[in-house]
Backbone as XML, in Angstrom:
<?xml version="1.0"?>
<chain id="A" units="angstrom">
  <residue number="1" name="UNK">
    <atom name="N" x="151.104" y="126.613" z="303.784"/>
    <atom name="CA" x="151.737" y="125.334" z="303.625"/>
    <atom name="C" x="153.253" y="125.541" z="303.617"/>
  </residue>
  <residue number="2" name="UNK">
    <atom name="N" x="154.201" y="124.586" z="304.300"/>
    <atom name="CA" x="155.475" y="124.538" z="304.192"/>
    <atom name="C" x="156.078" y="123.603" z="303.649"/>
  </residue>
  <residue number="3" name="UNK">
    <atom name="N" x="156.630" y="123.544" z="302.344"/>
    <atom name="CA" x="157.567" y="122.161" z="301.941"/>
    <atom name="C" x="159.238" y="122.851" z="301.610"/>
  </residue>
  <residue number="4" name="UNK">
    <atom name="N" x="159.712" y="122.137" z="302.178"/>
    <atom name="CA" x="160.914" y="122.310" z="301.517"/>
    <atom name="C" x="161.376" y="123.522" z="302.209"/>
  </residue>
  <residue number="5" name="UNK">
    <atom name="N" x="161.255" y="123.456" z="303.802"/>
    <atom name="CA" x="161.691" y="125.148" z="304.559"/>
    <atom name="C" x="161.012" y="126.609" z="303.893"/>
  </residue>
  <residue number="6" name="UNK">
    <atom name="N" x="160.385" y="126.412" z="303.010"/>
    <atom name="CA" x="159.532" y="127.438" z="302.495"/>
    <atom name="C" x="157.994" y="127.576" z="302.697"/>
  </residue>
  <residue number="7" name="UNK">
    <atom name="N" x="157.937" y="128.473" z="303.215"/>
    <atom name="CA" x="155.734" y="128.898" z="303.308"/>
    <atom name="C" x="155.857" y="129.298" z="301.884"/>
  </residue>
  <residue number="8" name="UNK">
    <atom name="N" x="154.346" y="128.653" z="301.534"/>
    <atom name="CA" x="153.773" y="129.383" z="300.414"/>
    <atom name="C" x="152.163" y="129.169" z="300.669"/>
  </residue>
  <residue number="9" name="UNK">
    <atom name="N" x="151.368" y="130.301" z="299.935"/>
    <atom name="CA" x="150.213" y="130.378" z="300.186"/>
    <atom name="C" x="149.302" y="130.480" z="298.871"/>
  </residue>
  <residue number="10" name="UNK">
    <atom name="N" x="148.048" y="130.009" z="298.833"/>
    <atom name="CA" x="147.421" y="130.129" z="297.349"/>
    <atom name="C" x="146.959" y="131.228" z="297.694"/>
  </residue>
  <residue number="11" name="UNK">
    <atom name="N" x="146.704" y="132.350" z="296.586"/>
    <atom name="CA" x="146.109" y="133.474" z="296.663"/>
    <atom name="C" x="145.129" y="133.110" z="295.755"/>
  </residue>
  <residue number="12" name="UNK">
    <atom name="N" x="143.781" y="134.344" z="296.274"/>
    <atom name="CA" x="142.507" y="134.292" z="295.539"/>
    <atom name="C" x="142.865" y="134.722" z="294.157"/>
  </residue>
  <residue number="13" name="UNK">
    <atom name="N" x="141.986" y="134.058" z="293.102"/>
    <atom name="CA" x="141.668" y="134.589" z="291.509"/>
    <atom name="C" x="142.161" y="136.171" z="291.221"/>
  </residue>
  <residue number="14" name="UNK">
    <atom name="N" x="141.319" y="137.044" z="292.320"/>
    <atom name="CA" x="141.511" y="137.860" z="291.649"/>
    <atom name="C" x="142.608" y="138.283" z="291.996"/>
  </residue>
  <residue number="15" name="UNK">
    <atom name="N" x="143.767" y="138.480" z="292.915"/>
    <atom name="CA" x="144.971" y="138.751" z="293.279"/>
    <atom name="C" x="146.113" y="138.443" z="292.310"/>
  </residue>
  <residue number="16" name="UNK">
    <atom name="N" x="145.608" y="136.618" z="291.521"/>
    <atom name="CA" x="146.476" y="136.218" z="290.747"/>
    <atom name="C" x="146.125" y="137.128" z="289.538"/>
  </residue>
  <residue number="17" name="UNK">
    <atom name="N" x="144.823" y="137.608" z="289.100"/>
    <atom name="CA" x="145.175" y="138.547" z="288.183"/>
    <atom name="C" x="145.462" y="139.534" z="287.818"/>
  </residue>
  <residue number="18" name="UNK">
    <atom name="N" x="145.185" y="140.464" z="289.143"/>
    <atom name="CA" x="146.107" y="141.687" z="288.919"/>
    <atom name="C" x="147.477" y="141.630" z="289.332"/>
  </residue>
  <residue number="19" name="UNK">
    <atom name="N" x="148.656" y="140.374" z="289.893"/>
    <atom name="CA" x="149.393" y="140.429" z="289.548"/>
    <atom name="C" x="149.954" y="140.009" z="288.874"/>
  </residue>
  <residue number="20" name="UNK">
    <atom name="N" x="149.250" y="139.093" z="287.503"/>
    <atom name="CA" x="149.402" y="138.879" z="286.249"/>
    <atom name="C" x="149.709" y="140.143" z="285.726"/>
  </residue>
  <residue number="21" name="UNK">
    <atom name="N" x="148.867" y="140.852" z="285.788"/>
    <atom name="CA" x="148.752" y="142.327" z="284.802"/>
    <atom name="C" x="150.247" y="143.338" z="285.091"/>
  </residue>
  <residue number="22" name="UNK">
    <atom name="N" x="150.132" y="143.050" z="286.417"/>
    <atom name="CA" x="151.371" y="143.890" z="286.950"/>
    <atom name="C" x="152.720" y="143.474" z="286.348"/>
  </residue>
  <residue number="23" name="UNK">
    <atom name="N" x="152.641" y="141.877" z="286.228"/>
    <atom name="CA" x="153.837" y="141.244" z="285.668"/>
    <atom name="C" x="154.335" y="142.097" z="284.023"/>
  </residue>
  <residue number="24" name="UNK">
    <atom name="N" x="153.071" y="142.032" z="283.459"/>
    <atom name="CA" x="153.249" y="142.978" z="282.230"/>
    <atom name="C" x="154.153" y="144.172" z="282.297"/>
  </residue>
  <residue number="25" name="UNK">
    <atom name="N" x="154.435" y="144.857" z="283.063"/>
    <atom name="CA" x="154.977" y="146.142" z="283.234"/>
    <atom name="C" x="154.138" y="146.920" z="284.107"/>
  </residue>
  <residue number="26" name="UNK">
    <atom name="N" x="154.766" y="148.282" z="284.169"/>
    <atom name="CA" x="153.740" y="148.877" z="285.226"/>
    <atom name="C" x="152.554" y="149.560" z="284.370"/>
  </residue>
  <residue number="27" name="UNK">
    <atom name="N" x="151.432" y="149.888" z="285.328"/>
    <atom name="CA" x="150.079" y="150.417" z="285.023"/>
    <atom name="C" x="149.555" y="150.775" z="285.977"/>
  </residue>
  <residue number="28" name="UNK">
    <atom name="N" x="148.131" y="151.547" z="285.452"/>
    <atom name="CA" x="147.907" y="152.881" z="286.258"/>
    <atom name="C" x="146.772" y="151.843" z="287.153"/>
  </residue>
  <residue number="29" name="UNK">
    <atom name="N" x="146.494" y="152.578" z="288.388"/>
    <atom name="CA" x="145.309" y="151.477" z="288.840"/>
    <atom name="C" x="144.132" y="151.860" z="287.535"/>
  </residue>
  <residue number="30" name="UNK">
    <atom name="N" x="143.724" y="152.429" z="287.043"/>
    <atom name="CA" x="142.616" y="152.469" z="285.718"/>
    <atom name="C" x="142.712" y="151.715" z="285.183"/>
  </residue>
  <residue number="31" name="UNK">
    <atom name="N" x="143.706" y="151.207" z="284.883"/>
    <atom name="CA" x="144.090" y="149.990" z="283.532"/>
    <atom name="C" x="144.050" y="148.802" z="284.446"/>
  </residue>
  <residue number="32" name="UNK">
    <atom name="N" x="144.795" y="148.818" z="285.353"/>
    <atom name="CA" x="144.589" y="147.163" z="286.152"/>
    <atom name="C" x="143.111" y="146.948" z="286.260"/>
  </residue>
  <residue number="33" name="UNK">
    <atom name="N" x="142.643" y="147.818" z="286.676"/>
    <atom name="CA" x="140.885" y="147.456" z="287.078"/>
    <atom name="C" x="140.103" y="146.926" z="285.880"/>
  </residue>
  <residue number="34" name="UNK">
    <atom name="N" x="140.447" y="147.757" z="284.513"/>
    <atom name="CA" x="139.743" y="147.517" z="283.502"/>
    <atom name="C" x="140.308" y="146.558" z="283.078"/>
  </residue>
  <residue number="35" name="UNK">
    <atom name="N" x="141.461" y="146.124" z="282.510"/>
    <atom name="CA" x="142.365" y="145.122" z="282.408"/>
    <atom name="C" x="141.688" y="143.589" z="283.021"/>
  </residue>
  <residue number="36" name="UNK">
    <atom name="N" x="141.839" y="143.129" z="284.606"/>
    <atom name="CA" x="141.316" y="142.169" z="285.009"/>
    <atom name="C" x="139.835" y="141.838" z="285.207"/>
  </residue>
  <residue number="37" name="UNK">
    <atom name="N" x="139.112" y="143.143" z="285.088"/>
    <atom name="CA" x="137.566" y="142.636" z="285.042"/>
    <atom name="C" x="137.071" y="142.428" z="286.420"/>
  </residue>
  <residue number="38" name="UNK">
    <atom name="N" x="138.113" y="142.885" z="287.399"/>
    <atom name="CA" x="137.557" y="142.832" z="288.855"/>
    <atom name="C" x="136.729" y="144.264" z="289.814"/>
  </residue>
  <residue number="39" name="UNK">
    <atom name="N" x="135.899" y="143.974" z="290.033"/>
    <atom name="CA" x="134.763" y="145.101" z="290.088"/>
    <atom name="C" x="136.026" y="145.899" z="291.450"/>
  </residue>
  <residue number="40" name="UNK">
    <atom name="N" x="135.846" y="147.297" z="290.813"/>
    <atom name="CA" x="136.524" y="148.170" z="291.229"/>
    <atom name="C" x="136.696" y="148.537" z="292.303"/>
  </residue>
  <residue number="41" name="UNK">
    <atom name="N" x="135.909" y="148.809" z="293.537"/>
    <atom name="CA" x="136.237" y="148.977" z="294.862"/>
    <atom name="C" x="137.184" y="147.721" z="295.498"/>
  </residue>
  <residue number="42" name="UNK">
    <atom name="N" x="136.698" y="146.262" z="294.778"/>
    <atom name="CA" x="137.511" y="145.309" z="295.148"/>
    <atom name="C" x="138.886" y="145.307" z="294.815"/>
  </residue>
  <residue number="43" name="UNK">
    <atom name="N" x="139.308" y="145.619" z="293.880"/>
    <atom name="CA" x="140.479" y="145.459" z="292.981"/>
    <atom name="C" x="141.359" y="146.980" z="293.805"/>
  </residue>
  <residue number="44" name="UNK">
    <atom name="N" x="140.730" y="148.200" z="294.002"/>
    <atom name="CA" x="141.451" y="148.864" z="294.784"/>
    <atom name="C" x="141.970" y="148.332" z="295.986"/>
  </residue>
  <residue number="45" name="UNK">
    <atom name="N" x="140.955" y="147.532" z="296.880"/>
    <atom name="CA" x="141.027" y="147.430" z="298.082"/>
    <atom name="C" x="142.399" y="146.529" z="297.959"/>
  </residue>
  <residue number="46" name="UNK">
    <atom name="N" x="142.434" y="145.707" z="297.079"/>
    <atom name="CA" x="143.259" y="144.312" z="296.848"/>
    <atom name="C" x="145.089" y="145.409" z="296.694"/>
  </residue>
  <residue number="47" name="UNK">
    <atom name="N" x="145.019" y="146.299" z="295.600"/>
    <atom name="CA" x="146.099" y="147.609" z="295.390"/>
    <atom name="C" x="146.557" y="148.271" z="296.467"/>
  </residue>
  <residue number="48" name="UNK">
    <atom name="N" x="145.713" y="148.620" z="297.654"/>
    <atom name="CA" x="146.208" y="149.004" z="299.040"/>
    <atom name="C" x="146.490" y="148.099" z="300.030"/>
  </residue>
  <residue number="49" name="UNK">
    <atom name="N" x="145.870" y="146.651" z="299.975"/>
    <atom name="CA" x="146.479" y="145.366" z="300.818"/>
    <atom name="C" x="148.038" y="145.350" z="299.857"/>
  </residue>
  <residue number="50" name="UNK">
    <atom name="N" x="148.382" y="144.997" z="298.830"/>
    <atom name="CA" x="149.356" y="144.802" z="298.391"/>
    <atom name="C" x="150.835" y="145.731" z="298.697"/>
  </residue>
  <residue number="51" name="UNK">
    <atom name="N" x="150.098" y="147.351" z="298.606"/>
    <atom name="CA" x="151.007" y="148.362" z="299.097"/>
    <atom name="C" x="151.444" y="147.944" z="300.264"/>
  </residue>
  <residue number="52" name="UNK">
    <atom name="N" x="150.803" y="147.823" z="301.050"/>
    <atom name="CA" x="150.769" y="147.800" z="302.575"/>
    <atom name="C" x="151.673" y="146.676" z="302.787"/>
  </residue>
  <residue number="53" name="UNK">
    <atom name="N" x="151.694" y="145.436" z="302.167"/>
    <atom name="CA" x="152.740" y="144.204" z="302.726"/>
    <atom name="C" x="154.107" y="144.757" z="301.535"/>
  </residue>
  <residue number="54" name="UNK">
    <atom name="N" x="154.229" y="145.785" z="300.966"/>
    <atom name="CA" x="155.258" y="145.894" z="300.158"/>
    <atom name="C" x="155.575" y="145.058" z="298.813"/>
  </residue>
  <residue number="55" name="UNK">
    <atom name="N" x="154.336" y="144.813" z="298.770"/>
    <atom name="CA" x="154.721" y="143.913" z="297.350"/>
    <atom name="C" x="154.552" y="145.158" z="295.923"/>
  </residue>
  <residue number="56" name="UNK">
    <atom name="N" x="154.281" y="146.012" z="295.619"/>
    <atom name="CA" x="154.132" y="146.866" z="295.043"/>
    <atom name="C" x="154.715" y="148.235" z="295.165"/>
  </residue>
  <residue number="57" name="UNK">
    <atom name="N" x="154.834" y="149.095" z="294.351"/>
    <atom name="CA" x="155.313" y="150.297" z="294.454"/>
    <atom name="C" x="154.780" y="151.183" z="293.485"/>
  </residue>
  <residue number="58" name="UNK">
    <atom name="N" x="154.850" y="152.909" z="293.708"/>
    <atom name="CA" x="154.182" y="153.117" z="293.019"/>
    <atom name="C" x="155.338" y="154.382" z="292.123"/>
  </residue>
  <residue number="59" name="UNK">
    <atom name="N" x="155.151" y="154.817" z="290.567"/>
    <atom name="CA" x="156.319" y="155.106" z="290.324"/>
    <atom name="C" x="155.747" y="156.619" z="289.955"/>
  </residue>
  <residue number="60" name="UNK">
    <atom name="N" x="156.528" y="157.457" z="289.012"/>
    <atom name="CA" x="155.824" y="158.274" z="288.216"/>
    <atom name="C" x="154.436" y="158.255" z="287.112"/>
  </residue>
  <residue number="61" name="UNK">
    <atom name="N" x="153.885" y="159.147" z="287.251"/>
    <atom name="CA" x="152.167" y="159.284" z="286.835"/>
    <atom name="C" x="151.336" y="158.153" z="287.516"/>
  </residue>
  <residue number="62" name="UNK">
    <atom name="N" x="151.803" y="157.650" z="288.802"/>
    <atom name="CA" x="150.925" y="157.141" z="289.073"/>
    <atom name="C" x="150.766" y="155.561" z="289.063"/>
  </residue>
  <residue number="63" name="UNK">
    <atom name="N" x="151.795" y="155.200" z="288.585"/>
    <atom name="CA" x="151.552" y="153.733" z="287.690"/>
    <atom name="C" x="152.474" y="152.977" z="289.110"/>
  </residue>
  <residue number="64" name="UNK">
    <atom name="N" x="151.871" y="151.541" z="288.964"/>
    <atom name="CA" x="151.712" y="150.674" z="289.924"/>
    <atom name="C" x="152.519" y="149.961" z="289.329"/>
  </residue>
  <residue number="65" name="UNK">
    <atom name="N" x="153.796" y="149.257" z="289.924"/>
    <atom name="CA" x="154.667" y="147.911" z="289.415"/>
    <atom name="C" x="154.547" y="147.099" z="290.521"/>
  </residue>
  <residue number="66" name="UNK">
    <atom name="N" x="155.212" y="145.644" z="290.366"/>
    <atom name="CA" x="155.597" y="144.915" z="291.140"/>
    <atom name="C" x="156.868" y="144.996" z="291.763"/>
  </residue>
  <residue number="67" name="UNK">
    <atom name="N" x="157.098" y="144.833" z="293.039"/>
    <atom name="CA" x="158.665" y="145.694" z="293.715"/>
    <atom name="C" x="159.109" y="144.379" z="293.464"/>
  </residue>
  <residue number="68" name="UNK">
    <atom name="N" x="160.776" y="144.337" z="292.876"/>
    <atom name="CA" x="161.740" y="143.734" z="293.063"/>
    <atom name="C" x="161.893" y="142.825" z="293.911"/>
  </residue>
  <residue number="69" name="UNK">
    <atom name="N" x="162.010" y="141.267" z="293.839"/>
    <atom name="CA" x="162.492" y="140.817" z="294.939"/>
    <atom name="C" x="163.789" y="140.853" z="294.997"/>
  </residue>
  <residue number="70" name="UNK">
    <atom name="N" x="164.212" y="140.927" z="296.515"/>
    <atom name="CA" x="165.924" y="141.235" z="296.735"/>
    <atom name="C" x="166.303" y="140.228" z="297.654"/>
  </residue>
</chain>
């Protein structure tokens, strides 16, 4: 949808909650998975779509944040 010269898109449930979780600070994918309650192969798969469009990053030990918007 476009209003206002801007696209925006609804994302599925579970997307909004692991980047709820992410909003928290960063975490390991272990904790996001257990954290949102989204059965695990899904919730990875959702962690490597996210890498992949750059919305995420990943820091020391492992732990997953949300990248900066700039």
């Amino acid at each position: 949808m476009i209003t206002n010269g801007k696209m925006s898109l609804t994302l599925p449930e579970d997307w909004k909650k692991i980047i709820s979780i992410l909003r928290d600070g960063p975490q390991t994918r272990y904790e996001v998975i257990e954290r949102s309650g989204v059965y695990a192969k899904k919730a990875i798969s959702i962690i490597r779509t996210m890498s992949a469009l750059s919305m995420i990053e990943t820091g020391p030990g492992h732990e997953i944040r949300l990248r900066d918007k700039k």
